[in-house]
DSSP file (Angstrom, degrees, kcal/mol; ACC not computed):
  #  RESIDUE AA STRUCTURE BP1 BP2  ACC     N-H-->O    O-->H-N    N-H-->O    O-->H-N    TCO  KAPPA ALPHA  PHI   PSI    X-CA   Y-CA   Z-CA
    1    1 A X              0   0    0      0, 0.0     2,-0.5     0, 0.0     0, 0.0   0.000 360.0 360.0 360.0 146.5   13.1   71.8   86.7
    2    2 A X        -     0   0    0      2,-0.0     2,-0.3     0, 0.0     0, 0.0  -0.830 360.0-141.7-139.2 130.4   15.5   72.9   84.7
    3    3 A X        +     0   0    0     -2,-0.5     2,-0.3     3,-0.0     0, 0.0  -0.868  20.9 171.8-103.8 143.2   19.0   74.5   86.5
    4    4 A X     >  -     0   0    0     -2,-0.3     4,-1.3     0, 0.0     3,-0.5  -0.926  47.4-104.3-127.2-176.3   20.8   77.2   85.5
    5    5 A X  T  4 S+     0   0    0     -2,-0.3    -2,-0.0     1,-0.2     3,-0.0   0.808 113.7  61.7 -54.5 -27.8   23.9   79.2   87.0
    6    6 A X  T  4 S+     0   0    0      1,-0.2    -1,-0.2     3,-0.1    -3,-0.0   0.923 100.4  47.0 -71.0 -45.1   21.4   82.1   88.1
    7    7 A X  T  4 S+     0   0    0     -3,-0.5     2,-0.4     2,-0.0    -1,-0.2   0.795 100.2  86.2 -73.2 -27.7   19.3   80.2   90.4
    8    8 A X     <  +     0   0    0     -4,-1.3     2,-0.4    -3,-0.0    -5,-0.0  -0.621  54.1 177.8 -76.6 123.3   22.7   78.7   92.1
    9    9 A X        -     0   0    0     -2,-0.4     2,-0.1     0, 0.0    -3,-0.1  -0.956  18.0-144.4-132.8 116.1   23.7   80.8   94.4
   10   10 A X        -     0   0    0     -2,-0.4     2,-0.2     1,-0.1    -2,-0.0  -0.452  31.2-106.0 -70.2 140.1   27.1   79.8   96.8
   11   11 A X        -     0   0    0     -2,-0.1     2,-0.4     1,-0.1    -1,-0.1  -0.487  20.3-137.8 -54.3 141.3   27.2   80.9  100.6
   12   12 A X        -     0   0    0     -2,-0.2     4,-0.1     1,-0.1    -1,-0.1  -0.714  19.6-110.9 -97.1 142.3   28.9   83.2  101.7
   13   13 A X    >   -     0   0    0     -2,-0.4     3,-1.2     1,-0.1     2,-0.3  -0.155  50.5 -94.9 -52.3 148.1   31.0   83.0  105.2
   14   14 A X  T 3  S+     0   0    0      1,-0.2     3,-0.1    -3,-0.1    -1,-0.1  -0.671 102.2  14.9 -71.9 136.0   29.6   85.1  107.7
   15   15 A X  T 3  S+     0   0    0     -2,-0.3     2,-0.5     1,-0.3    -1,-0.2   0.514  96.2 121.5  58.9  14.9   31.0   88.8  108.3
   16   16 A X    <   -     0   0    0     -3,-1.2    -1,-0.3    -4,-0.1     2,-0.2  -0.899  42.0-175.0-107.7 144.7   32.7   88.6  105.1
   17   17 A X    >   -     0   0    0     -2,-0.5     3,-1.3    -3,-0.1    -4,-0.0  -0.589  45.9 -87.9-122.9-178.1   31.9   91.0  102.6
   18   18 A X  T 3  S+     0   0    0      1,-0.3     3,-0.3    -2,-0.2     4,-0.1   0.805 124.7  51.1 -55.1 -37.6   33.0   91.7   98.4
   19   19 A X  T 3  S+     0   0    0      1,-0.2    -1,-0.3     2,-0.1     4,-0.1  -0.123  71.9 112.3 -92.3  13.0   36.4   93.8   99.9
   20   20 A X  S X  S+     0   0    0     -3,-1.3     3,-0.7     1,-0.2     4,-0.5   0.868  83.8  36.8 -60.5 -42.8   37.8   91.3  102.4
   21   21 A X  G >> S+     0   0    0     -3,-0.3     4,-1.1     1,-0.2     3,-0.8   0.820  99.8  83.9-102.0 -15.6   41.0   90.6  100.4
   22   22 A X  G 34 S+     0   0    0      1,-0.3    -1,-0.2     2,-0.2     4,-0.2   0.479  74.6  65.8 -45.5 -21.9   41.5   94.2   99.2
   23   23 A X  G <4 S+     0   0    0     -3,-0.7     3,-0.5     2,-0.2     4,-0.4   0.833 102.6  51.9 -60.2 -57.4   43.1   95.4  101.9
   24   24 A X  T X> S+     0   0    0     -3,-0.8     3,-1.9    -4,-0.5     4,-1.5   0.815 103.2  54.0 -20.4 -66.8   45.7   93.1  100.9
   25   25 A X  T 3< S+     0   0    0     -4,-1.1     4,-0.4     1,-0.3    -1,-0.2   0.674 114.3  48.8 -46.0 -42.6   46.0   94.2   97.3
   26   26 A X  T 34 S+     0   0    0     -3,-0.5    -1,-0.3    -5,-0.4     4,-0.3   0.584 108.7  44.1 -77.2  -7.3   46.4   97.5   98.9
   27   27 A X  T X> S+     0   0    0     -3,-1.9     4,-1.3    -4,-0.4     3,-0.8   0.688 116.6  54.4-125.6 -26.8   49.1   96.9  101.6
   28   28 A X  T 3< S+     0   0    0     -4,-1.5     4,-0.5    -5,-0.4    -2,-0.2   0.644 107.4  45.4 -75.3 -19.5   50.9   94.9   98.6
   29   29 A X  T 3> S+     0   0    0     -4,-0.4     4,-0.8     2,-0.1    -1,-0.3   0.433 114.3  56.5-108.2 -14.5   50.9   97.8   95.9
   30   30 A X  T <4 S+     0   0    0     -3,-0.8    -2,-0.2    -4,-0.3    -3,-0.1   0.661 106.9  40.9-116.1  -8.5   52.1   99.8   98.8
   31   31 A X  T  X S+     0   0    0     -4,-1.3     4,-4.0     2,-0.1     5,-0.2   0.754 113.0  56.5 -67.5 -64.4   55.2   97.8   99.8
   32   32 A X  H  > S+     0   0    0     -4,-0.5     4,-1.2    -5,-0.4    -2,-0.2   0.937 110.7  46.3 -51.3 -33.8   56.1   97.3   96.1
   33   33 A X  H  X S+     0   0    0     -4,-0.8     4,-0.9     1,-0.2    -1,-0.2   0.854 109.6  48.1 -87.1  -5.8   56.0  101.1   95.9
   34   34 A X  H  > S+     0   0    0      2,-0.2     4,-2.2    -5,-0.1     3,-0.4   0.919 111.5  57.4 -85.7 -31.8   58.1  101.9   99.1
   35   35 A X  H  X S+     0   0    0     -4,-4.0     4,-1.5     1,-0.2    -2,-0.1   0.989 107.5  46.4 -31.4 -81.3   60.8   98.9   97.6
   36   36 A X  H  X S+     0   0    0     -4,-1.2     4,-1.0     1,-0.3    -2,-0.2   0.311 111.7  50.5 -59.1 -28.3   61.2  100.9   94.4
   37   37 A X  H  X S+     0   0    0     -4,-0.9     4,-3.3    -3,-0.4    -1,-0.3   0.927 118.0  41.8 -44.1 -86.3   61.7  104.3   96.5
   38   38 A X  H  X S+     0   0    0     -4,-2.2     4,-1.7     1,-0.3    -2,-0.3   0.743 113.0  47.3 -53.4 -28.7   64.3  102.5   98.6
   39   39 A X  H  X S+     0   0    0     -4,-1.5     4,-1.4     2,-0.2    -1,-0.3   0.914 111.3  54.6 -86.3 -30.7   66.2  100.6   95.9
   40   40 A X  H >X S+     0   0    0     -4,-1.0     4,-1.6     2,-0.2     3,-0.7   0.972 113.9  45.2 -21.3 -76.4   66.2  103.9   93.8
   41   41 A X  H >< S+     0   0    0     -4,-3.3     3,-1.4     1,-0.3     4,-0.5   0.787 109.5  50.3 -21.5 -81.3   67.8  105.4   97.1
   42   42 A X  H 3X S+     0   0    0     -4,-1.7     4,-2.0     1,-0.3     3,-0.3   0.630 113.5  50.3 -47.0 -45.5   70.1  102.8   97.6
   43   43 A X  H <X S+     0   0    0     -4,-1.4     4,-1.9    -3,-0.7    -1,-0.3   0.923 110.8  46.6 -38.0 -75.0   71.1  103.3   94.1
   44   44 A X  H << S+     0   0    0     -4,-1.6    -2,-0.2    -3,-1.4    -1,-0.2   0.535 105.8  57.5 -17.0 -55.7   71.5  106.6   94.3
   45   45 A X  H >> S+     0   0    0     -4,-0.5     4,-3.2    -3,-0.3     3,-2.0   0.878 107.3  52.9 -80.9 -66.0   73.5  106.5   97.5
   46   46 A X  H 3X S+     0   0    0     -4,-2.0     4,-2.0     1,-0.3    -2,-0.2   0.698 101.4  47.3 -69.5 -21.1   75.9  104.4   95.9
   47   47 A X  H 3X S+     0   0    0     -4,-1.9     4,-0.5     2,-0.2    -1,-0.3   0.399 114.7  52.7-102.8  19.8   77.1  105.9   92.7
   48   48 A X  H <> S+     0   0    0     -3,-2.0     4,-4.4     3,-0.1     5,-0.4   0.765 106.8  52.1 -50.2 -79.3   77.5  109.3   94.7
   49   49 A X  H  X S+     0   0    0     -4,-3.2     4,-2.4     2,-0.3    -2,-0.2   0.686 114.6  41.6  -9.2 -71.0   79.6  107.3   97.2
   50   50 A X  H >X S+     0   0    0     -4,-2.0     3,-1.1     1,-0.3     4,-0.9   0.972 114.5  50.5 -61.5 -77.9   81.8  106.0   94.1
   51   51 A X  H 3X S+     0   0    0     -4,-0.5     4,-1.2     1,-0.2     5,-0.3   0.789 116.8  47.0 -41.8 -26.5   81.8  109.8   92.2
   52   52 A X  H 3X S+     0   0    0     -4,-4.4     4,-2.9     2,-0.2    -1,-0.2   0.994 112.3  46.0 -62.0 -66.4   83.0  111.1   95.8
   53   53 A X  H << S+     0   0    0     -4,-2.4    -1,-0.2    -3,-1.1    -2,-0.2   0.861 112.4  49.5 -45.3 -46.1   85.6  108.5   96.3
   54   54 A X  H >X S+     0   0    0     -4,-0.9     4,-1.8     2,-0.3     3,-0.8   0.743 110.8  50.9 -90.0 -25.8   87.1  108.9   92.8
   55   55 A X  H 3X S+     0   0    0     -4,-1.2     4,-3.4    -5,-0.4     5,-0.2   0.940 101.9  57.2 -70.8 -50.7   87.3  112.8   93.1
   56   56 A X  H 3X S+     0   0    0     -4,-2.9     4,-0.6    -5,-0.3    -1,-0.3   0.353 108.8  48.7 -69.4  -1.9   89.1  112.9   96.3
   57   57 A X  H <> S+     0   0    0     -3,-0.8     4,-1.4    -4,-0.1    -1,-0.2   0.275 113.1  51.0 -70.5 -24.3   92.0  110.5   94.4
   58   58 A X  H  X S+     0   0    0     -4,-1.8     4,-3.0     2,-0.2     3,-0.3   0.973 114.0  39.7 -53.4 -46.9   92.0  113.0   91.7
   59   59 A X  H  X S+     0   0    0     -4,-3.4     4,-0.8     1,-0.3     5,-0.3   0.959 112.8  53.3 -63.5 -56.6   92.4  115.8   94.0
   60   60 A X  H >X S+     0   0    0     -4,-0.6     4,-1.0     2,-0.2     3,-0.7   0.741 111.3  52.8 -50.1 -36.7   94.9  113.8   96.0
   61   61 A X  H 3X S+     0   0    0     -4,-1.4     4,-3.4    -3,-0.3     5,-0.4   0.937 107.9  47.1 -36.0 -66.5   97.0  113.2   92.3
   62   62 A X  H 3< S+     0   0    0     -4,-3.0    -1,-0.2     1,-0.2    -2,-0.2   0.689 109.4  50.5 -80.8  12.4   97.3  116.3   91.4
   63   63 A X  H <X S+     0   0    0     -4,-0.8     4,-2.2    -3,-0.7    -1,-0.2   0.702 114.8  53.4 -91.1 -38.0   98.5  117.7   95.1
   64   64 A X  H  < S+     0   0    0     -4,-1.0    -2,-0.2    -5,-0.3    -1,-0.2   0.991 108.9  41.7 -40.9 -72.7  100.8  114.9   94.5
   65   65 A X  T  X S+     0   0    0     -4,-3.4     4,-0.6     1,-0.3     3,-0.4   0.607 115.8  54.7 -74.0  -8.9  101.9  116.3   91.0
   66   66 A X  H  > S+     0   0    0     -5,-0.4     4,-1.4     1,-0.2    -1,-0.3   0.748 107.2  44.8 -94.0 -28.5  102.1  119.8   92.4
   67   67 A X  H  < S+     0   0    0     -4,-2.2    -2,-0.2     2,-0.2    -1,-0.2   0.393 103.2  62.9-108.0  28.4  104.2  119.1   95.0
   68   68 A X  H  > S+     0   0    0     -3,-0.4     4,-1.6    32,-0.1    -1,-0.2   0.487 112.6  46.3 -83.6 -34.2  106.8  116.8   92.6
   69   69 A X  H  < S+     0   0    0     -4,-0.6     5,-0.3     2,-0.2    -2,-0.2   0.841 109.1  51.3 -83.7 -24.1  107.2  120.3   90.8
   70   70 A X  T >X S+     0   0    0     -4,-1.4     4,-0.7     1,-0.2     3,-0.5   0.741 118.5  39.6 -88.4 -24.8  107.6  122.2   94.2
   71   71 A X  H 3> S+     0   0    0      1,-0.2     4,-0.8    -5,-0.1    -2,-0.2   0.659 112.6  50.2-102.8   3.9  110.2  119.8   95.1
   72   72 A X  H 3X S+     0   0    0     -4,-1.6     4,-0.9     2,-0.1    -1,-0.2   0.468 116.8  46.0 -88.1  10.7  112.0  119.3   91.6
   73   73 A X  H <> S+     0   0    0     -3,-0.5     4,-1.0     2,-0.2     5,-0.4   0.552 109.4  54.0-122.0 -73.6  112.2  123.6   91.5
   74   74 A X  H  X S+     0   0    0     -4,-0.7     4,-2.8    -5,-0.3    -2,-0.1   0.859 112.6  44.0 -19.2 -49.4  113.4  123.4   95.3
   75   75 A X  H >X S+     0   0    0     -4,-0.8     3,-1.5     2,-0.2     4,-0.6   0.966 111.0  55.4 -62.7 -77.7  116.3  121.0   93.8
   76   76 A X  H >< S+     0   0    0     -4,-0.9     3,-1.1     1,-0.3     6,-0.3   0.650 111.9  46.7   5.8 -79.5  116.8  123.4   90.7
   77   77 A X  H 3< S+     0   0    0     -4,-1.0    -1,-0.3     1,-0.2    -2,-0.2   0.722 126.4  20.7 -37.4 -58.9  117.4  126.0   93.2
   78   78 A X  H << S+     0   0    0     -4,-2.8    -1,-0.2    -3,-1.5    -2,-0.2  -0.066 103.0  67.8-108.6  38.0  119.6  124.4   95.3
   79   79 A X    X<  -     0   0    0     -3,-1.1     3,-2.1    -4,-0.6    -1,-0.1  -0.720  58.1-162.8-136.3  71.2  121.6  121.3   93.9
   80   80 A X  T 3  S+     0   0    0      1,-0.2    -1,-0.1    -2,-0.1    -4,-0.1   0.874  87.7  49.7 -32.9 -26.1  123.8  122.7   91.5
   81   81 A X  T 3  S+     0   0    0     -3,-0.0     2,-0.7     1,-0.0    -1,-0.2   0.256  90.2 161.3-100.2  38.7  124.5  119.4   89.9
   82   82 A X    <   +     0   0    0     -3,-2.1    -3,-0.1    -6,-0.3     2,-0.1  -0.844  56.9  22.0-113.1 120.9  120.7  118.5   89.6
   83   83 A X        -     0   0    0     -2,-0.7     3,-0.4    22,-0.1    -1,-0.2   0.405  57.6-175.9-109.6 142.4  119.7  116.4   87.8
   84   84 A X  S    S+     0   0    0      1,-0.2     2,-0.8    -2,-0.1     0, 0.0   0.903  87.9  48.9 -70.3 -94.1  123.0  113.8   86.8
   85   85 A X    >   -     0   0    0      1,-0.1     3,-2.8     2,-0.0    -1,-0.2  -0.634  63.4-169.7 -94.1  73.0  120.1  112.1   84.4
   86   86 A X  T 3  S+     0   0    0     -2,-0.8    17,-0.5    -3,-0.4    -1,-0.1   0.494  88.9  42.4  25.3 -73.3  118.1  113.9   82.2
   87   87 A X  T 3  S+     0   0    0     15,-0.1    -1,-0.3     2,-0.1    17,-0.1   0.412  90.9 105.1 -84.5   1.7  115.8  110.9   81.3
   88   88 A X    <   -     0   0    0     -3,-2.8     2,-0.3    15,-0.2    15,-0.3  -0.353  62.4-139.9 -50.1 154.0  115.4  109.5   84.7
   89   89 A X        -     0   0    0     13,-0.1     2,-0.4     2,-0.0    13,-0.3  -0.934  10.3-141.2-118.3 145.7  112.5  109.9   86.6
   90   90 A X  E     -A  101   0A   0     11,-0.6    11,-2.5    -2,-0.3     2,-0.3  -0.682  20.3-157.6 -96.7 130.8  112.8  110.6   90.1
   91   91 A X  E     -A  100   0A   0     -2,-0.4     2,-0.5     9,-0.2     9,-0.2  -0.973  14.5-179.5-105.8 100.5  110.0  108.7   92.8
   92   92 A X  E     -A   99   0A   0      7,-1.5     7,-1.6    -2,-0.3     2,-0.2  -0.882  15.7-153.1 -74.3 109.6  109.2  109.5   95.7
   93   93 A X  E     -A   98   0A   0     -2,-0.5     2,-0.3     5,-0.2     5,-0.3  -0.513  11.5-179.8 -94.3 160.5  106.5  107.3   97.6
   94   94 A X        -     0   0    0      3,-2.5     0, 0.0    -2,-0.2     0, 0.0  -0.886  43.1-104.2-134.1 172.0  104.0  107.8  100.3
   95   95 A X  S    S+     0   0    0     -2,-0.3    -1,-0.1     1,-0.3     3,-0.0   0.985 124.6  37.0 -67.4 -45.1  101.4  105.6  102.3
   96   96 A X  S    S-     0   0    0     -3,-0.1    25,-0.3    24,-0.1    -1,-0.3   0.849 135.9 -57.5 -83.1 -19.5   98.4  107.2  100.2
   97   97 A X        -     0   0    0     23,-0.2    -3,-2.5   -37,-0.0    23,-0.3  -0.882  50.2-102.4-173.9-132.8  100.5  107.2   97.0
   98   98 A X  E     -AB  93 119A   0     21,-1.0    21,-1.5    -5,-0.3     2,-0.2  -0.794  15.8-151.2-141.1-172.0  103.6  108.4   95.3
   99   99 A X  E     -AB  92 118A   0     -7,-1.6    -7,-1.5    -2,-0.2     2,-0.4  -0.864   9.0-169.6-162.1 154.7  104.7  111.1   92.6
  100  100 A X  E     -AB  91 117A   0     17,-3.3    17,-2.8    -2,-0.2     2,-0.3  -0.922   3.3-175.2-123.1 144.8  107.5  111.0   90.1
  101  101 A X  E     -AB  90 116A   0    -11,-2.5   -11,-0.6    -2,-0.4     2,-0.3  -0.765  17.2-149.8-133.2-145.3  108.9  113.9   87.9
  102  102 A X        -     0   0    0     13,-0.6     2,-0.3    -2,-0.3    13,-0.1  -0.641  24.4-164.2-158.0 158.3  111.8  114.0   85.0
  103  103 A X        -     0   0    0    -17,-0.5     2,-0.3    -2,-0.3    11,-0.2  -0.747  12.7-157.6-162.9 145.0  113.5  117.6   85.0
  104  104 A X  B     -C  113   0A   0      9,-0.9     9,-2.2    -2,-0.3     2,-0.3  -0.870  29.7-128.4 -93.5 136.1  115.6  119.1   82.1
  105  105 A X        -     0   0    0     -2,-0.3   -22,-0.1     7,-0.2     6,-0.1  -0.657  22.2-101.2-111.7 162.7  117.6  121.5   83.5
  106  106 A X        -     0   0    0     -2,-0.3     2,-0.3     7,-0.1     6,-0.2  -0.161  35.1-175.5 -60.4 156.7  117.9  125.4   82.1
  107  107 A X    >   -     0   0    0      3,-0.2     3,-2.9     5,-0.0     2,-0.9  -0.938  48.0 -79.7-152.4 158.3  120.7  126.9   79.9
  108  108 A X  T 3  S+     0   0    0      1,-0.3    27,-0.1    -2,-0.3    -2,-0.1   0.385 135.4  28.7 -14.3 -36.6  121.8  130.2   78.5
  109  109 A X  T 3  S+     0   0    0     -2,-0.9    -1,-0.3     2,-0.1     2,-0.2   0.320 117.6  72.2-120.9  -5.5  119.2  129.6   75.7
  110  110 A X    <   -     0   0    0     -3,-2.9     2,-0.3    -5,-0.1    -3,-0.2  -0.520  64.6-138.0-108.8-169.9  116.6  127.5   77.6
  111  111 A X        -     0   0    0     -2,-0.2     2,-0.2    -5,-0.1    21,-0.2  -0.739  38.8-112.9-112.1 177.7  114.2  127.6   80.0
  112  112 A X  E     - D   0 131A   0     19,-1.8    19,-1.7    -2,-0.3     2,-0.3  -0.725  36.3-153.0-101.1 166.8  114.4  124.4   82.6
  113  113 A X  E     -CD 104 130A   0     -9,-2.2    -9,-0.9    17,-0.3     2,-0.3  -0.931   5.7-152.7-127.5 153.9  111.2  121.9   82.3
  114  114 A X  E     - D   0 129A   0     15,-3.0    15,-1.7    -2,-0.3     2,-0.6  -0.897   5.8-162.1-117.4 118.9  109.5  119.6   84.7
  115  115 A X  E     + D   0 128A   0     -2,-0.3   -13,-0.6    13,-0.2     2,-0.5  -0.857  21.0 174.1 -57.4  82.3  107.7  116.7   84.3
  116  116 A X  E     -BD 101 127A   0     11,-1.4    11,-2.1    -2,-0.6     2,-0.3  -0.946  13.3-169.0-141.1 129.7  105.6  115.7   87.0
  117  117 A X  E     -BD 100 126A   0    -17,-2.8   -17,-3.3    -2,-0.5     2,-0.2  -0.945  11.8-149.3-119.6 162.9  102.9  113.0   87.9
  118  118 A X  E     -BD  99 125A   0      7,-2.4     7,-3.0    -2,-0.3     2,-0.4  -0.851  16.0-179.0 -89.2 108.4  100.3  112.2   90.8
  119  119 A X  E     +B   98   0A   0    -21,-1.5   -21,-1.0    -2,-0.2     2,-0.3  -0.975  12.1 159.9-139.3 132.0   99.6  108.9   91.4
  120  120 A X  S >  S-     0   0    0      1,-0.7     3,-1.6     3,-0.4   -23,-0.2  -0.762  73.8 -44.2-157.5  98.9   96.8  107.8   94.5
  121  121 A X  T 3  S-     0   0    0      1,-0.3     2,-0.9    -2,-0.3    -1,-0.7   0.044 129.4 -17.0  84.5-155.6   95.5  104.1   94.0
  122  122 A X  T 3  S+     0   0    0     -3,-0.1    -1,-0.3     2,-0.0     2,-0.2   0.259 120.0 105.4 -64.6  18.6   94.6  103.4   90.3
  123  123 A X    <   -     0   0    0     -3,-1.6    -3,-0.4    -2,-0.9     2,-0.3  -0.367  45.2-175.8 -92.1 160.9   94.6  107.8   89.6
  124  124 A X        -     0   0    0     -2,-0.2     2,-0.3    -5,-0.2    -5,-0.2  -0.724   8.6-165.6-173.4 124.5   97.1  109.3   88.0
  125  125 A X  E     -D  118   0A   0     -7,-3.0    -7,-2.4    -2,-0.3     2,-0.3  -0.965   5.2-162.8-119.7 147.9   97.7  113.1   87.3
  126  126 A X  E     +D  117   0A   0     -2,-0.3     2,-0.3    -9,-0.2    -9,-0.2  -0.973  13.0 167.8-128.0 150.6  100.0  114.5   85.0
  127  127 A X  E     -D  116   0A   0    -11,-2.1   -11,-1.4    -2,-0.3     2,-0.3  -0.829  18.1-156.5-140.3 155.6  101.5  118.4   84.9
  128  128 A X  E     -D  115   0A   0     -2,-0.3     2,-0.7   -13,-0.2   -13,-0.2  -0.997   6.7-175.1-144.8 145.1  104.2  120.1   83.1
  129  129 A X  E     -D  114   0A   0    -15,-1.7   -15,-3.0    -2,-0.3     2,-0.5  -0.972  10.0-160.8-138.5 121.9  105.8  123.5   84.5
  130  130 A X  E     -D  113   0A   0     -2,-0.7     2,-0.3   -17,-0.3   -17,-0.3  -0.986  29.2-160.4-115.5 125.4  108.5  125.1   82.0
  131  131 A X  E     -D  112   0A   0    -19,-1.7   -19,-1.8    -2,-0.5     2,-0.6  -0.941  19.8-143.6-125.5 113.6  110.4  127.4   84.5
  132  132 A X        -     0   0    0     -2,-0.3     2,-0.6   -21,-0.2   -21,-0.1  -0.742  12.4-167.2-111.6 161.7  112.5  130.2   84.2
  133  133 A X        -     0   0    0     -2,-0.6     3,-0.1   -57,-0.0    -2,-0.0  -0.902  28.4-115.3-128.5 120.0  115.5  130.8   86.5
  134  134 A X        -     0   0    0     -2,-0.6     3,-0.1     1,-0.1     2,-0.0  -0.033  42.8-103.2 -34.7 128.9  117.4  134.2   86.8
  135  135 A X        -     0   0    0      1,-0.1     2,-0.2   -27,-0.1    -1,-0.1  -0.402  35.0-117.3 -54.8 155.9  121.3  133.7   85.5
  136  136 A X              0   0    0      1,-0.1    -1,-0.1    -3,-0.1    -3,-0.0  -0.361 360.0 360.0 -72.5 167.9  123.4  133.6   88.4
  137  137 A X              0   0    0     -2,-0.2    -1,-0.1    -3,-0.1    -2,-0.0   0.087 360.0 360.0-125.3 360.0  125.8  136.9   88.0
């Protein structure tokens, strides 16, 4: 008698059919896609997070640099002898950060200038305000 593969036939376990592991296959393609979902997310999440963070220390910079010019104009106004140095710049710090400006001050034929940056953690904003101020009479 002469064997071939056809005539051999293996048993099969009882109550198991051709789809037993398929469920598997399925519950495995359906994890992998719900990963890939979430690490997207997660992804997602996080370079919002950063762009958030990094706008709010611009914003906070230039409030900074706006209010170095509201207090170098305040001085203007009211220091006659302000500024003694012309190339200084003057710094003022705070807990969330600092701001410095420079002022040139006005004269018959100029206008006065300010120089002013914003500074909040590694940010920096920078403004310039040229100002004029009414001769005294």
């Amino acid at each position: 008698m002469k064997y071939s593969m056809d005539n051999f036939r293996f048993p099969r376990p009882a109550g198991r059919d051709r789809r037993s592991g398929f469920s598997y296959v399925a519950v495995l393609v359906l994890v992998a896609i719900l990963s890939s979902v979430a690490l997207s997310f997660i992804n997602r999440v996080g370079i919002t997070a950063s762009s958030t963070a990094g706008h709010w220390e611009q914003v906070q910079a230039e409030y900074y640099a706006r209010a170095a010019a509201n207090h170098a104009m305040w001085m203007l106004l009211n220091n006659g002898s302000f500024p003694q140095n012309e190339s200084k710049y003057f710094i003022r710090a705070f807990e969330e950060g600092r701001y410095a400006y420079k002022v040139r001050r006005h004269t018959d034929r100029t206008f006065a200038t300010v120089s002013t940056m914003g500074i909040v953690g590694e940010t920096v904003a920078r403004a310039s305000y040229v100002i004029y101020l009414k001769p005294s009479d």
